[in-house]
N, C-alpha and C positions, 0 to 999 in steps of 0.2 A: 760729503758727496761720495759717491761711489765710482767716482771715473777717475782711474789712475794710471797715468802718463808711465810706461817702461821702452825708453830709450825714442820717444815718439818727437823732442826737443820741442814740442809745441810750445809756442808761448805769446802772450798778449791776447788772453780768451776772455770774454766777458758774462758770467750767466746773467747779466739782463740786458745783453743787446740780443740774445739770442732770439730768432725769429720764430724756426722751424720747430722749436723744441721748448722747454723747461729742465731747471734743473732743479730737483723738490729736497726735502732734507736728506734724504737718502741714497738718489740716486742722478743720474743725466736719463729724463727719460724724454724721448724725442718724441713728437706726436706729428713729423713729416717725417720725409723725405730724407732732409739735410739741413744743416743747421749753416747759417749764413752772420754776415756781417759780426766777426769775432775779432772782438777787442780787450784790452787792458787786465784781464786778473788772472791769467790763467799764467803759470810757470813751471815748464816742464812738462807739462799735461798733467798737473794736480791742481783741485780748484785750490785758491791759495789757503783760504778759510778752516780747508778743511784737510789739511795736512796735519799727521797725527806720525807717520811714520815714511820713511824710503820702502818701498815693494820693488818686487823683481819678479815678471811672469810668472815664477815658478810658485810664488809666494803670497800674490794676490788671493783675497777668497772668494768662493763662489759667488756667484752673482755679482761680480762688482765687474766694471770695464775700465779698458786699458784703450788709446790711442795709439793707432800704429798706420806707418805710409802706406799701407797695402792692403787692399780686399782682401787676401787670405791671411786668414788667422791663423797665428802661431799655437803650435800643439797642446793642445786642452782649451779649446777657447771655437768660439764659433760668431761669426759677424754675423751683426743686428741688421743689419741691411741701410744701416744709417752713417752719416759721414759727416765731417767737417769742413765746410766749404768759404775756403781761405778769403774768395770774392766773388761776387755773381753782378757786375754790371761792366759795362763797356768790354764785354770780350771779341765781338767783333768790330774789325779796323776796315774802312775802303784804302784802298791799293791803288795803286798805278793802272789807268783802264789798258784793256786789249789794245792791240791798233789795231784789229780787226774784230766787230760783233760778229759772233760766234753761239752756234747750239747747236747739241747732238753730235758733237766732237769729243776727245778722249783728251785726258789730262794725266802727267805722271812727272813724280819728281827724281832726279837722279843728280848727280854731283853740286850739291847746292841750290839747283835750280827750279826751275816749276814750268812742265815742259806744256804746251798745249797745240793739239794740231789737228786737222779735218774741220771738219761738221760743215754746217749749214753757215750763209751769211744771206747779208742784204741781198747779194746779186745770183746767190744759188751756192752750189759747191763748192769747198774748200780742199787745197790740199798746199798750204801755208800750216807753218812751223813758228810758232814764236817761243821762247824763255824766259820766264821772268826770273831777275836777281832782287831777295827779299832786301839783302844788303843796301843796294843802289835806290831799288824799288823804280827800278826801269824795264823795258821790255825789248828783246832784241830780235830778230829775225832769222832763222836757221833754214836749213836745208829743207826744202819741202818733199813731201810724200810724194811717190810715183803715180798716185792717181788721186783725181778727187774724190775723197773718202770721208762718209759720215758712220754715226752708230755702230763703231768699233768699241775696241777696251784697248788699254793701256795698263801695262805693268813693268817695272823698272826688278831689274836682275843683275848684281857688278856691275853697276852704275850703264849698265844699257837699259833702254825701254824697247818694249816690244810693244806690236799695236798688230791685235790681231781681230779679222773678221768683221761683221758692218757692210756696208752699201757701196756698191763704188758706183762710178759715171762710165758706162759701155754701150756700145753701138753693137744693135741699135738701140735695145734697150738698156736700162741701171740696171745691175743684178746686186743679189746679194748674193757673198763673198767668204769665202776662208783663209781669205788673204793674209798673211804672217808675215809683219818686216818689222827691221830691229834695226833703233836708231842710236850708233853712239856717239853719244856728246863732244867725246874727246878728238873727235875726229868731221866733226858735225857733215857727218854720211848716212847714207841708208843701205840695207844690206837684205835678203831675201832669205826668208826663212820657212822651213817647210809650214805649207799649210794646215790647217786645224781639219780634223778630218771631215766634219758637215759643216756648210755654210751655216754661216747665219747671222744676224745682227740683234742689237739692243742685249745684250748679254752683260754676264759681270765678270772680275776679273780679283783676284787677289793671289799673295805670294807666299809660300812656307816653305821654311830651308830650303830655298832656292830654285826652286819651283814653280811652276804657274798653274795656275787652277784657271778654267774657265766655266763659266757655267747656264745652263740656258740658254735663254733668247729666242724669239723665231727662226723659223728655218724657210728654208727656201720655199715650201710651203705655205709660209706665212702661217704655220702654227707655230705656239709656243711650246718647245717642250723640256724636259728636265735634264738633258744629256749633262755630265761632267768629261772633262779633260784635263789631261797634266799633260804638261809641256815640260820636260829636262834641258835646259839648257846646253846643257853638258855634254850630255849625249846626243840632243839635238831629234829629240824622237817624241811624238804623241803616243800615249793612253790612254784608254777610257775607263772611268771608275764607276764609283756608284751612282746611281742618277738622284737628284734631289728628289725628294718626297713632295714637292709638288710644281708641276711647271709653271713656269714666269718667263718674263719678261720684264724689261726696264728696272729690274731691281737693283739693288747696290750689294757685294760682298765686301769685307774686310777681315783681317786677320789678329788674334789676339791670344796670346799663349800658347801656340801653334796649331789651334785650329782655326777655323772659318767661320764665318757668319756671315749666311745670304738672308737679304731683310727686304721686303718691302716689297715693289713691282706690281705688275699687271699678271693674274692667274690665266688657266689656259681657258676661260669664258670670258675675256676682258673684264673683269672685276678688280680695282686696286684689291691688294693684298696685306695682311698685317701679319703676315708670316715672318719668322725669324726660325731658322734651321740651321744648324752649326754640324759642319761636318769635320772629320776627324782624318786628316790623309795619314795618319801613322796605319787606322785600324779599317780606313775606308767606312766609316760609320758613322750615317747620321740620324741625329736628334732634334724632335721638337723643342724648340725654346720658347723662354717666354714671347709673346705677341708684343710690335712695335706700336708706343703706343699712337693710335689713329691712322688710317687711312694713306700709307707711304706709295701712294704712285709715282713713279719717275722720281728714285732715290740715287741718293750720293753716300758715300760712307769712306771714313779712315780709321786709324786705329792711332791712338793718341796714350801711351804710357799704357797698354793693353786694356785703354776702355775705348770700346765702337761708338763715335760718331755717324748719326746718319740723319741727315738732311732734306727735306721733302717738302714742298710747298713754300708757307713762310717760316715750318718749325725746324727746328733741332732737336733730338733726343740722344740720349747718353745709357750707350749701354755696358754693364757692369758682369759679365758673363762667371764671374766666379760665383756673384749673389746671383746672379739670373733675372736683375733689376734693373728696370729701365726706370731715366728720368730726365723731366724736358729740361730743356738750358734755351739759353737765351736766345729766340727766334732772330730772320732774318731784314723780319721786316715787311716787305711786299713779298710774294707770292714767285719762286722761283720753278720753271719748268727747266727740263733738256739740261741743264748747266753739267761741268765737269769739273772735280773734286782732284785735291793731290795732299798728300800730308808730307811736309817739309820742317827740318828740325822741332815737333811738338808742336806745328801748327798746322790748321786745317785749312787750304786755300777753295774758296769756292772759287767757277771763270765761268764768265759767259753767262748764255741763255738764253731765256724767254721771261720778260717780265711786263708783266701788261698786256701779253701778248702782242710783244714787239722783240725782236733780236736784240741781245744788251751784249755792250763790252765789261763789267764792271766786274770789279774783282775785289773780294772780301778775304781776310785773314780770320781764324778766330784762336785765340788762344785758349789753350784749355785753361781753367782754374786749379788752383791745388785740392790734393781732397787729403785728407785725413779720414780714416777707419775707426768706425767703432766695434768692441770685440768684444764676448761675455765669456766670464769664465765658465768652465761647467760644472 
């Protein structure tokens, strides 16, 4: 075989349980995705059979592959865009429901917990706080928001969250909002924070080096447009950056090797979008990426060991920003709308929503799988 294990520990691999791939005399050639359900022959990351000698990166020869825990390949070597996928069934768990059904509210995790608060219920607007402990796998009841507030964002900073912008309930009528308040945990208070310089709601939110990114959304116009903002904590001050390359709404951001990725949403024609654009706050630059695959209206996303989860409908997909590859993982099931997303210790907590089009409390964990990398020498 030509797949050889350097410092990769892999072991208990099978070349004929393998699904996604074959391994022929000469080499592991994959013909998907990812190669799944691996068992029994594999030691070290050498097929066993065909171990002839110990190699070391340096010393492997051209064309043959090595296993290693990371999308980026080590110097002289370039990923196939293929992996080893440790397991692929039951990754999602049901959880302890809401006590309150909930959609189009903001979710964020901070000191262990899995914070969720606003949106929409059975009886109209919400401005109830609850916490789930993955621990307990209980739900507990916090400080509520100063107004009833839906289609904000949430982002956790030193273990505060902040929940900025969204719809609030005013007399006489609802507006939409630039509203900025910051919840900490530790003191289970709320505190007021300068506002986000234009209103607006349905946006995304994500954090690098301690920063806040927001992005999009409708504006008080009820158009969608591309504006970005950073939020400094620190300093306690907004800027505006480069605007994304295309405006949205309802999409999902996350973060992953310290850039961003905005995926999915509503374009500024109401069209779902399969857009994916990764921007760079070091250089203020951004990049088309590859496209999410299918039709991502009203997306959720995290970032799970720096690959992007994002959520949409009944699917999942899995994206790999170093390959620039997207791939689906194990769907939800029924058809989720409005729901809010939090990533907690390497898990992905889905809460809430619209399913059936009905308001739901239900709350799903998904663990990520392990991956293992495949890498060619050059």
């Amino acid at each position: 075989s030509m797949l050889y294990g350097v410092g990769s520990n892999i072991t208990n691999i099978n070349a004929s349980s393998i699904a996604d791939g074959t391994i022929a005399d000469t080499k592991l050639a994959g013909t998907g995705t990812m190669v799944t359900n691996l068992n029994a022959d594999m030691v070290d990351g050498k097929h066993a059979s065909d171990i002839v000698a110990e190699a070391s990166a340096a010393t492997v020869p051209a064309g043959f592959m090595i296993v290693g825990a990371s999308a980026t390949p080590p110097a002289g070597y370039t990923y196939t865009g293929q992996s080893l996928l440790t397991s692929s069934s039951n990754m999602w768990q049901t959880k302890a429901s809401l006590p309150t059904k909930r959609y189009q509210h903001a979710a964020a995790a901070a000191n262990n917990k899995v914070y969720v608060m606003g949106g929409w219920g059975d009886a109209g607007y919400l401005n109830t706080v609850d916490a789930y402990d993955p621990a307990t796998n209980t739900w507990s009841g916090k400080a509520p928001t100063s107004n009833y507030w839906s289609n904000m964002v949430a982002a956790e900073v030193g273990g505060k969250i902040h929940v900025i912008s969204g719809y609030i309930v005013t007399s006489p009528t609802n507006t939409i909002t630039a509203m900025h308040e910051m919840f900490d945990p530790s003191l289970n208070s709320w505190a007021s924070k300068p506002p986000i310089p234009t209103a607006r709601q349905d946006a995304a939110a994500a954090v690098v080096n301690g920063k806040i990114y927001v992005f999009g959304g409708s504006n008080s116009n009820l158009t969608r447009d591309g504006l970005v903002y950073e939020f400094d904590p620190t300093l306690n001050t907004w800027a505006q950056k480069a605007p994304m390359l295309t405006n949205r709404s309802m999409m999902a951001a996350a973060a992953a090797n310290n850039k961003i990725y905005v995926v999915g949403g509503v374009d500024e024609f109401g069209t779902p979008s399969v857009k994916n654009e990764e921007f760079d706050p070091l250089s203020n630059i951004w990049t088309t990426k590859a496209p999410v695959p299918g039709s991502a209206y009203n997306t959720r996303a995290g970032s799970v060991n720096n690959l992007i989860y994002a959520q949409y409908s009944n699917l999942l997909a899995e994206y790999d920003a170093v390959g620039n590859i997207w791939k689906n993982r194990e769907g939800v099931g029924s058809s989720i709308d409005f729901a809010a997303s939090a990533v907690l210790n390497g898990k992905f907590y889905l809460t809430g929503g619209m399913v059936a089009a009905m308001s739901s409390n239900q709350v799903l964990e998904y663990t990520a799988p392990v991956f293992y990398y495949l890498h060619t020498k050059n």
